[in-house]
ROKOLRO-557121 format. One record per residue (C-alpha): x, y, z. Coordinates in steps of 0.1 Angstrom, whole numbers. Example, Ala and Ser with C-alpha at 12.3 -4.5 7.8 and 13.67 -1.06 7.14 Angstrom:
123,-45,78 $
137,-11,71 $
// end
This chain:
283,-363,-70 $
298,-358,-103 $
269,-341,-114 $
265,-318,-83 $
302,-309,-92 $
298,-297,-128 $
264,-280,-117 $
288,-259,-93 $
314,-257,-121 $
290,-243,-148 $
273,-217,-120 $
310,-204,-111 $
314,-200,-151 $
285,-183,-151 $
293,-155,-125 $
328,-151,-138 $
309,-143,-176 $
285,-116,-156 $
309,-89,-150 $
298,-64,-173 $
305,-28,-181 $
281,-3,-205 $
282,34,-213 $
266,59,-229 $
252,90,-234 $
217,107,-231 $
204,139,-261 $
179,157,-263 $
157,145,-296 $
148,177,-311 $
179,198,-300 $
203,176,-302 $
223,187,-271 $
237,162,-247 $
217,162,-207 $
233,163,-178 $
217,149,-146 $
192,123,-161 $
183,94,-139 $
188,61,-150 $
182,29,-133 $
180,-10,-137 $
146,-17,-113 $
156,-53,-113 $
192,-49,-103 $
182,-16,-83 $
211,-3,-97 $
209,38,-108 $
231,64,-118 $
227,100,-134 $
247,116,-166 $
274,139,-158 $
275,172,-168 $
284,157,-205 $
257,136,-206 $
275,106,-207 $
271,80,-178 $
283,42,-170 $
277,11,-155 $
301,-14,-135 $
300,-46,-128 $
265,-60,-141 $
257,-92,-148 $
247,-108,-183 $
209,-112,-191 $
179,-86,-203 $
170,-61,-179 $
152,-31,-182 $
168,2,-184 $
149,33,-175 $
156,67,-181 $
141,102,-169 $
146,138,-164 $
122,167,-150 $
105,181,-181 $
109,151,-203 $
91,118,-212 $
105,91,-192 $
115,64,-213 $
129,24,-208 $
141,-1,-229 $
150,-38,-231 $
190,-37,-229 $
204,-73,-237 $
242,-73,-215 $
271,-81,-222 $
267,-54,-252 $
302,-37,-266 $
283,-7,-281 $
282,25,-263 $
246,33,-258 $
232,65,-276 $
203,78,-257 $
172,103,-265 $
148,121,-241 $
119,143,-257 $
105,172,-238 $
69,164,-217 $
46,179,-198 $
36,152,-186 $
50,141,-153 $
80,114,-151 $
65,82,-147 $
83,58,-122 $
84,19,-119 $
59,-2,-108 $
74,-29,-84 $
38,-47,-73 $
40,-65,-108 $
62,-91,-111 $
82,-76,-144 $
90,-44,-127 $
74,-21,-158 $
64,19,-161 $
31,19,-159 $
30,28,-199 $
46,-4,-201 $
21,-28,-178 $
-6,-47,-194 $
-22,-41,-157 $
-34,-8,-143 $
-18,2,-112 $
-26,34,-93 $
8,54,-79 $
14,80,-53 $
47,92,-37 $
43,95,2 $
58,130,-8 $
24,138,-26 $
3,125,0 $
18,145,27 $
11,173,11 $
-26,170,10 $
-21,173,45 $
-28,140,53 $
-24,131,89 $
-20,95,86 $
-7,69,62 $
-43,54,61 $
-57,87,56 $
-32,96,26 $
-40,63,8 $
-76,72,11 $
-69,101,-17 $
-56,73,-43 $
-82,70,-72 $
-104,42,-60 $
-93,41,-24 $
-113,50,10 $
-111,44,43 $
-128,23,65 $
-119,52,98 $
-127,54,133 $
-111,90,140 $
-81,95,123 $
-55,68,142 $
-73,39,129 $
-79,34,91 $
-86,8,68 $
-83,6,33 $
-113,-1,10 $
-104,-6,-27 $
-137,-5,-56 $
-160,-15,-20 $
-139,-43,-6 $
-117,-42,24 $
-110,-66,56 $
-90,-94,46 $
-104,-88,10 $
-77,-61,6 $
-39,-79,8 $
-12,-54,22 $
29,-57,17 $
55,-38,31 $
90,-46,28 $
83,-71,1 $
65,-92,26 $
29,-99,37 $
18,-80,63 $
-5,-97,90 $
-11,-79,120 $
-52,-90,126 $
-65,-68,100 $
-100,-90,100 $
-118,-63,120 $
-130,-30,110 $
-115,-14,137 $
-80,-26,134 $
-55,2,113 $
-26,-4,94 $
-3,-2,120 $
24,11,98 $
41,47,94 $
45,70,68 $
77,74,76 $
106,57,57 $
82,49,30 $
86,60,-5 $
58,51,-26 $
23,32,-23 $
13,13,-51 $
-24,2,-54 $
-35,-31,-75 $
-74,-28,-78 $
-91,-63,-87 $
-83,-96,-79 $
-47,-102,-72 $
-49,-142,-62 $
-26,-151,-94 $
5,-127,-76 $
-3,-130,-43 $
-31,-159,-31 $
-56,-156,-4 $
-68,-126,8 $
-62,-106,-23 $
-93,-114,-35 $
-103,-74,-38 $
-71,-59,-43 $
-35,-51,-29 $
-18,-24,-15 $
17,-27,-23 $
40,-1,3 $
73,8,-8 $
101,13,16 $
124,43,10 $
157,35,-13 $
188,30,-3 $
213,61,-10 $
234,58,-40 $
268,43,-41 $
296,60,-24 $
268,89,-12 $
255,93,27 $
223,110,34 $
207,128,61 $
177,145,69 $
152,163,100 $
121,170,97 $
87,173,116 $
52,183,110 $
27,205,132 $
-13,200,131 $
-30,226,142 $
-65,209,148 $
-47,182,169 $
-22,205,183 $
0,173,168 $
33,165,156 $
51,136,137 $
89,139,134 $
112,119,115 $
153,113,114 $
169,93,94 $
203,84,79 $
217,65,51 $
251,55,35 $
262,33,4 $
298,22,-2 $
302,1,-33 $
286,-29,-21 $
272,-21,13 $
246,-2,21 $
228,6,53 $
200,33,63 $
179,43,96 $
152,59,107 $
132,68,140 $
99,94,142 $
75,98,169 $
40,110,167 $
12,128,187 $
-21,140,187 $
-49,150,209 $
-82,146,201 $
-97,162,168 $
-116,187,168 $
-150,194,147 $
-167,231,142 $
-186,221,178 $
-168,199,201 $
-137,175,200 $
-141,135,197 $
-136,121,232 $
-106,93,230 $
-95,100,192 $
-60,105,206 $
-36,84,199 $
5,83,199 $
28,64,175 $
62,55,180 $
85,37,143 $
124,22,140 $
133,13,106 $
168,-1,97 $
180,-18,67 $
216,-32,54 $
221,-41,18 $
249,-60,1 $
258,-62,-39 $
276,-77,-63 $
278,-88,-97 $
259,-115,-95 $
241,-112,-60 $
222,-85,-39 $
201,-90,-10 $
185,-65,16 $
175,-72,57 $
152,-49,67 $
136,-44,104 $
107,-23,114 $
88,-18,151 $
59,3,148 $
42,9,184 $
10,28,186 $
-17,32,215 $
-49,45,200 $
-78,56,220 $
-112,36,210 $
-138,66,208 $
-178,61,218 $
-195,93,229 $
-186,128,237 $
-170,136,269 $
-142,148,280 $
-128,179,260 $
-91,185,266 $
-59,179,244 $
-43,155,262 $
-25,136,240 $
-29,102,264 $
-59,83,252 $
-84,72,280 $
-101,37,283 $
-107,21,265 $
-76,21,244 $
-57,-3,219 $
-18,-10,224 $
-6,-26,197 $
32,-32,187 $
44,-43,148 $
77,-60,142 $
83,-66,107 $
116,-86,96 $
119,-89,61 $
150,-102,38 $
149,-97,-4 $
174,-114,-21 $
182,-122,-61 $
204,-141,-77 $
216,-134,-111 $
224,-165,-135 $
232,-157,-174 $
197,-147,-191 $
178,-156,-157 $
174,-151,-118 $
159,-162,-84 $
141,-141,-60 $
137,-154,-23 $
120,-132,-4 $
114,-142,30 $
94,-122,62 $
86,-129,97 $
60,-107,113 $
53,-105,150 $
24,-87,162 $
9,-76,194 $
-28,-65,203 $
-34,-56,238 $
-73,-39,245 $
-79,-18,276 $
-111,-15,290 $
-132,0,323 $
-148,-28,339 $
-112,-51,334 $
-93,-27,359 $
-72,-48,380 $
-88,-75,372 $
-70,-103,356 $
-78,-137,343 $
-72,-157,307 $
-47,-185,298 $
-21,-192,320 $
6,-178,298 $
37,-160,321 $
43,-131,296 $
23,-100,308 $
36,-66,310 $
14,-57,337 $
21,-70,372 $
-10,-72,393 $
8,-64,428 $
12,-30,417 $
-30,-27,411 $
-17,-18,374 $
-43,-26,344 $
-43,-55,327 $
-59,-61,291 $
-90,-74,285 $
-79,-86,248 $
-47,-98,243 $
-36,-119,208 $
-2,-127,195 $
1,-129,162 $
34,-148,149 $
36,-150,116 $
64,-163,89 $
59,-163,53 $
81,-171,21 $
80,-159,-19 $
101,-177,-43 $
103,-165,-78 $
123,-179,-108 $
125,-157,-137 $
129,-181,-168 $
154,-171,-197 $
137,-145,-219 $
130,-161,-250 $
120,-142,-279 $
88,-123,-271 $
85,-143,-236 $
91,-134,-197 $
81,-159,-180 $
79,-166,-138 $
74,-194,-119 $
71,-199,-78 $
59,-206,-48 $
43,-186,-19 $
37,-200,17 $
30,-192,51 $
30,-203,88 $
7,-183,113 $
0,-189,150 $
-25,-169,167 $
-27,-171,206 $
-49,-156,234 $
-37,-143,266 $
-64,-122,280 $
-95,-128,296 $
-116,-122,263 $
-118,-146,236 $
-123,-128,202 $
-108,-154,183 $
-96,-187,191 $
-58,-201,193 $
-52,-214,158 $
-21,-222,134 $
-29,-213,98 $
-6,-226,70 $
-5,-215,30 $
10,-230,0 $
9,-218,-34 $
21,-226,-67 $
22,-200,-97 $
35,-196,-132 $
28,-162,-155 $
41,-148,-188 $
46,-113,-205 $
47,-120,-239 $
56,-89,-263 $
44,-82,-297 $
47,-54,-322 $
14,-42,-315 $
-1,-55,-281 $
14,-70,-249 $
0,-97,-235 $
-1,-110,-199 $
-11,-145,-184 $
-8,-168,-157 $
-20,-195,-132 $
-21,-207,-96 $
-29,-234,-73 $
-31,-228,-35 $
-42,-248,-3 $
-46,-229,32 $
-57,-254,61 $
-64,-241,98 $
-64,-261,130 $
-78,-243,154 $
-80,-249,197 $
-56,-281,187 $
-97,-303,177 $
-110,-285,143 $
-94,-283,113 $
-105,-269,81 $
-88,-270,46 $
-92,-249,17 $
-79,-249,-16 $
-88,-229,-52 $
-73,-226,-85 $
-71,-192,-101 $
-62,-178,-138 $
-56,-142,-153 $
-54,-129,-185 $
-46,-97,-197 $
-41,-75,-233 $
-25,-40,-237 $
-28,-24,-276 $
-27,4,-286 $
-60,17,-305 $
-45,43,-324 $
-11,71,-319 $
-28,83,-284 $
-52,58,-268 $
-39,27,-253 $
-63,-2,-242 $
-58,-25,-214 $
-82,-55,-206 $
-79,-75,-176 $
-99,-107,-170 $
-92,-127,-133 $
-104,-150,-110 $
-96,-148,-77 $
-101,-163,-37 $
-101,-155,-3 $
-107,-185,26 $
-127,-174,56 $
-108,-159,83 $
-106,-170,120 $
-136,-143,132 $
-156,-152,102 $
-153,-193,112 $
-155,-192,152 $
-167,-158,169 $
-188,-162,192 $
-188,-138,218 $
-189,-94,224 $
-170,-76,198 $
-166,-47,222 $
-146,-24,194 $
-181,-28,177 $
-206,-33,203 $
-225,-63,192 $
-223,-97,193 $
-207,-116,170 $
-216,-152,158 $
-192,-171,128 $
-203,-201,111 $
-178,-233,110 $
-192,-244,74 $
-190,-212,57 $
-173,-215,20 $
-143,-199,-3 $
-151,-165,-15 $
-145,-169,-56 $
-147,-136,-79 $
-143,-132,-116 $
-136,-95,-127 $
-136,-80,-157 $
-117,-44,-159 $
-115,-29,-190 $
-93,5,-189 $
-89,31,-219 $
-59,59,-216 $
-58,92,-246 $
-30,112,-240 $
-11,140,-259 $
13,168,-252 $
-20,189,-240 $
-41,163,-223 $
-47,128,-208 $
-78,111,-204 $
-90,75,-192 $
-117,58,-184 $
-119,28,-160 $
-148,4,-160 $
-152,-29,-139 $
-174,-57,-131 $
-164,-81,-102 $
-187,-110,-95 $
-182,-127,-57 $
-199,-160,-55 $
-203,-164,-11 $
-198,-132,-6 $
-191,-131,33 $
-208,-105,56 $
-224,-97,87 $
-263,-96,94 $
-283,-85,127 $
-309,-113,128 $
-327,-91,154 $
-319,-109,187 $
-301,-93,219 $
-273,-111,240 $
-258,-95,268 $
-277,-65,257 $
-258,-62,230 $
-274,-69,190 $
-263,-104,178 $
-250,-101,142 $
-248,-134,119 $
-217,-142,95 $
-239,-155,61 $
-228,-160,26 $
-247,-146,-3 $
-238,-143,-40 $
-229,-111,-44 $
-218,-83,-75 $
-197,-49,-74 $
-196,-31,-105 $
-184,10,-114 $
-152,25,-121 $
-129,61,-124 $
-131,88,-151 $
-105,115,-153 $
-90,144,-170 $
-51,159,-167 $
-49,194,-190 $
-23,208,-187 $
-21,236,-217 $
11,242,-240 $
29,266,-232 $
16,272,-198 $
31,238,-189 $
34,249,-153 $
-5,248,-151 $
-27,214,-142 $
-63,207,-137 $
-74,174,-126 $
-107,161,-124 $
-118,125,-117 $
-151,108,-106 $
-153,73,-90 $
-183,53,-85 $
-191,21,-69 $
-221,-2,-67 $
-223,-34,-44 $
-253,-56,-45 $
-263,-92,-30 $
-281,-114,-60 $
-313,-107,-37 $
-309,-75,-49 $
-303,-60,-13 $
-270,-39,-10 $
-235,-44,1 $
-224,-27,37 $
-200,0,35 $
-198,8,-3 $
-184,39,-8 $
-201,70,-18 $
-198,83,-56 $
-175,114,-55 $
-159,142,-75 $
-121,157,-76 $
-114,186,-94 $
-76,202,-88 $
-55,232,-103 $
-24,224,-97 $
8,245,-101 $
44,236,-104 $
78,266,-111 $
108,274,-99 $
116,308,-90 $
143,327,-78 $
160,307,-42 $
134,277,-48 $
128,245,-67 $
101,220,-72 $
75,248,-57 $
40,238,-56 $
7,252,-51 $
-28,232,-53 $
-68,240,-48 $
-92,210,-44 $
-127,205,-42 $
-137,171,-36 $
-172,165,-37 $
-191,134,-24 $
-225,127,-32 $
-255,112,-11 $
-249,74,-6 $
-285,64,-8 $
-275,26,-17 $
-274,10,18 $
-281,-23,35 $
-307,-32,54 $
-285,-24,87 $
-270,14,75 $
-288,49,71 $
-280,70,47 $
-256,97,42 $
-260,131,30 $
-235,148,4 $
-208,174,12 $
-177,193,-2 $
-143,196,9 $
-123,227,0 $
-85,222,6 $
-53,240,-7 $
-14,243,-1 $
18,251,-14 $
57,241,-9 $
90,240,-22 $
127,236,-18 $
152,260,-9 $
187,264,0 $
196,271,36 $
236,264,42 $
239,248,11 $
214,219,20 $
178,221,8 $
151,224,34 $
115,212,21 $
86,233,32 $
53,219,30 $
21,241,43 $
-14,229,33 $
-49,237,47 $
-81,210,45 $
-118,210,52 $
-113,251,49 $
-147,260,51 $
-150,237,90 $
-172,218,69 $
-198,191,95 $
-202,164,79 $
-204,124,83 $
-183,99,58 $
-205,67,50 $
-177,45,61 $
-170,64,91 $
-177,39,123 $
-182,67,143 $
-214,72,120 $
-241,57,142 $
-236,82,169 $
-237,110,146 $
-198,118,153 $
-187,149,127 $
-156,139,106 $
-124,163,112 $
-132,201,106 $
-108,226,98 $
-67,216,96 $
-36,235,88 $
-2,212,88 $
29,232,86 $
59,204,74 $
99,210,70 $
125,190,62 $
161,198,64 $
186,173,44 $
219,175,56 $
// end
């Protein structure tokens, strides 16, 4: 008891000792003048402030340890630094003017660097640069991220594919939580909004070591939007028009920050009728989507934390052939209803030199599938929760699953010493999956994870380097009379040096896992979102990869350049196989293991010529190969493609931050198929668009107009799954967005 005492004692002593104060002031290196309005911010406090019109700026109340401080202005080379507190020296500074374009945090790695800074290679986008490709969805925006695509059936359901891998190969989080919401089938879409998100952050490789199972092929890391600063509130309308949909998404939200609360809400609806191609509209690719976010934040000295709650509702119509042409905007059998809720609470504690993170999420999710031959006729468990009542000759679901999920991330960041950062934790997770329709696609089953992990940023004067390891267990009982364990042990390792003044190096060597999901272990039945049948195999093994990705980056005032190369072997690679037999009258297809390999990478190019420094061009190729070691292909690999972009940025007379683009994205034949796909021919995309800010009643309204698929291209994307019935992609679109902040 004594013990427990003095622990409390010391810990009390410790908070007391945080309270710490800095200021400072920001120049300009070659001028010499001071800069008003610079950003800075503590990512791991999430603490931010900008210089007054002196350029001086302070901090209250921090507690002691190293954090990073980072610090950026439109025009100039973002910049961060190590800042040891308490420190009684006013801090003195210096921003050089840059083309290049402020670089921003990375939050998916555990030491919260600039991406200058990481040993590992992560891709960024802003949602605000993804709307304005004119991207419909948020699925459909990711799928323009440098090694991204899109596993799509019309435009409501998409699901990412990252270097060739996707399913439950590709790990999401939102809200600083896991997301699980039955992403195993092809057909199954985020189920998450755009809205109320601020960034997307994409981890290509294995990810195991951060995140365990499932992240075997990569993660995609969604950023909520921020809280407002303190002692600011925040408002803003805004809503955007689709002409090939004759669609709309609209968004409110509102936000307010005292000096230790904080709170923020959001609501947006969306619609859209079926899309149209240069010849007909896709019957049942009509979907509606209604989102609630809401968040509350409290800090301190020592303590922050932040609950957040989203519902994301969506009922997507499941397209087969052409019929009906209309733009109704309420999808026709059959047709998914699926509803999200996400409850997620980040916390940290800050100790002298060291904290805890406890992140902890709870994810309920909802899958309801409507089809013909089920009207009014209802059968399944005997469970008392439907929303259909059958006295009332109202249509019941064929599919129904629940899918409750709780999971838990416990970090403890060790006291820096000398060139070391160093984490340990532990990740788990508790999932119970539960039928209440007629059909069986999966069985009842309780899934459980544990994980273990320890990793290290170690700093010297030349390179960086970054390792780690991990130990994880995930056992399944499933229908209450088979269980199944599975367990794997996984390292990284990782160097960043620079190879001379402008070319950086970063090599990343990993091993990661994935256990076979529920589908993959016990279907046996009609996947009617795929029209086959499906048979899963009880004895099937861990997936295990090794990937090697080496990355090179030159970059000057005038240009940047890099090269990405990776090689990433999967030993029982999981997939599906017709074995040339009919059930039902529907194909039966075989879940088999193979060894398998995926190998390819990104090139590109940024020029943007001193002293037009308003002008961009951007050009980048990706390429992707996936073979089994019988030397037969992979199923939907990606199709090599092209990007080139001019892109222009100015301010002008009544507007700020305006914008103009032209792109022509070019993907090539994808000849490389298994023995179950065709081929797909080559096409171009020509798409442009423009925006900026300007001042109506004092309050800037955002205007975003962009045009793709200009030229109505027809044309088929290989990992379209409306493919085999030779469904044209989207043809010609014009979006017209505004937002009004109040």
């Amino acid at each position: 008891m004594k013990t427990i005492i003095n622990l409390l004692f010391l810990s009390m002593v410790s908070f007391a000792l945080g309270q710490n104060n800095i200021q400072g002031v920001v120049t300009d290196t070659n001028m010499g003048d001071s800069l008003p309005y610079v950003n800075l911010y503590f990512p791991q406090l999430e603490k931010g402030t900008t210089t007054d019109e002196n350029g001086k700026f302070s901090f209250h109340n921090l507690p002691s340890g190293t954090y990073t401080l980072v610090y950026s202005f439109i025009g100039y080379e973002t910049k961060s630094f190590n800042l040891v507190i308490p420190t009684t020296e006013a801090l003195v500074l210096e921003l050089a003017s840059s083309a290049i374009e402020m670089e921003a945090v990375i939050i998916s790695t555990p030491f919260h660097k600039l991406q200058s800074d990481n040993v590992m290679k992560i891709e960024r986008k802003s949602i605000k640069e993804l709307k304005a490709s004119g991207a419909v969805t948020l699925g459909e925006g990711i799928s323009n991220i440098a090694g991204v695509e899109g596993v799509s059936t019309g435009i409501g359901i998409t699901k990412p594919v990252i270097r060739g891998l996707s399913s439950n190969r590709v790990l999401v989080y939102t809200q600083g939580v896991r997301l699980e919401n039955q992403q195993f089938g092809d057909e199954h879409g985020l189920g998450l909004s755009d809205a109320g998100v601020e960034s997307v952050e994409v981890i290509k490789g294995p990810a195991s070591l951060l995140y365990g199972s499932d992240a075997l092929g990569g993660v995609l890391y969604i950023n909520p939007e921020r809280f407002a600063s303190s002692n600011s509130v925040n408002a803003d309308l805004g809503g955007t028009y689709y002409s090939n949909t004759e669609g709309y998404s609209t968004s409110a939200g509102y936000k307010a920050s005292g000096d230790d609360f904080k709170m923020l809400f959001r609501g947006s609806v969306s619609e859209h009728a079926d899309y149209k191609t240069s010849d007909y509209r896709v019957t049942n690719t009509r979907f509606k989507e209604q989102d609630f976010k809401a968040g509350l934040g409290y800090q301190t000295t020592n303590f922050k934390t932040d609950f957040r709650y989203n519902v994301n509702q969506s009922k997507l119509g499941i397209p087969g052939e052409i019929g009906e042409q209309s733009t109704n905007k309420t999808p026709l059998l059959p047709y998914q209803e699926l509803s999200n809720h996400i409850f997620s609470s980040r916390s940290t504690l800050f100790f002298n030199n060291s904290k805890l993170e406890f992140n902890l999420g709870y994810i309920y999710n909802s899958r309801k599938e409507f089809e013909d031959e089920h009207d009014h006729d209802h059968g399944g468990h005997d469970h008392d929760d439907h929303d259909e009542d059958d006295e009332h000759g109202e249509l019941h679901p064929a599919l129904q699953m629940k899918l409750k999920t709780a999971n838990y991330d416990i970090k403890y960041h060790l006291p820096v010493m000398g060139k070391f950062e160093t984490i340990v934790g532990v990740q788990g997770m508790n999932q119970a999956n539960t039928n209440y329709g007629e059909e069986i696609l999966i069985p009842d089953a309780i899934t459980n994870d544990f994980g273990v992990l320890a990793m290290s940023h170690i700093h010297f004067e030349t390179f960086d380097i970054q390792l780690g390891a991990r130990y994880d267990n995930r056992w399944i009982e499933i229908d209450d009379n088979l269980s199944k364990s599975f367990n794997s042990f996984n390292g990284a390792f990782g160097v960043k040096t620079d190879l001379a003044k402008n070319i950086t190096a970063r090599l990343n060597l990993a091993t990661g896992f994935r256990a076979p999901n529920l589908a993959e272990l016990t279907s046996d039945g009609v996947h009617h979102g795929t029209n086959r049948y499906e048979i899963g195999n009880i004895e099937l093994n861990n997936e295990q990869n090794f990937q090697a990705d080496l990355a090179l980056e030159y970059k000057n005032e005038h240009i940047e350049f890099f090269v990405n190369g990776f090689y990433n072997h999967i030993n029982d690679y999981i997939f599906l196989s017709p074995d040339g037999s009919d059930i039902n009258d529907q194909p039966v297809y075989n879940y088999i293991q193979d060894d398998a390999a995926l190998y390819g990478g990104e090139v590109g190019l940024h020029f943007h010529p001193h002293p037009l420094d308003w002008l961009h061009y951007e050009s980048s190729f990706e390429t992707v190969t996936g073979k089994q070691s019988s030397g037969s292909y992979l199923p939907l690999i990606p199709a090599n493609s092209l990007s080139n972009t001019i892109r222009m940025e100015f301010d002008t007379k009544g507007t700020i931050e305006t914008y103009a683009f032209i792109k022509l994205k070019t993907v090539f034949k994808q000849g490389k198929i298994s023995a179950f796909e065709t081929s797909t021919n080559g096409y171009n995309l020509l798409s442009a668009g423009f925006g900026g800010n300007v001042q109506v009643f004092n309050n800037d309204l955002a205007i975003t107009i962009s045009g793709t698929n200009l030229t109505n291209k027809t044309y088929v994307n290989h990992l379209s799954r409306l493919k085999p019935d030779g469904i044209y992609n989207m043809g010609r679109n014009f979006s017209v967005g505004l937002t009004y902040s109040l």
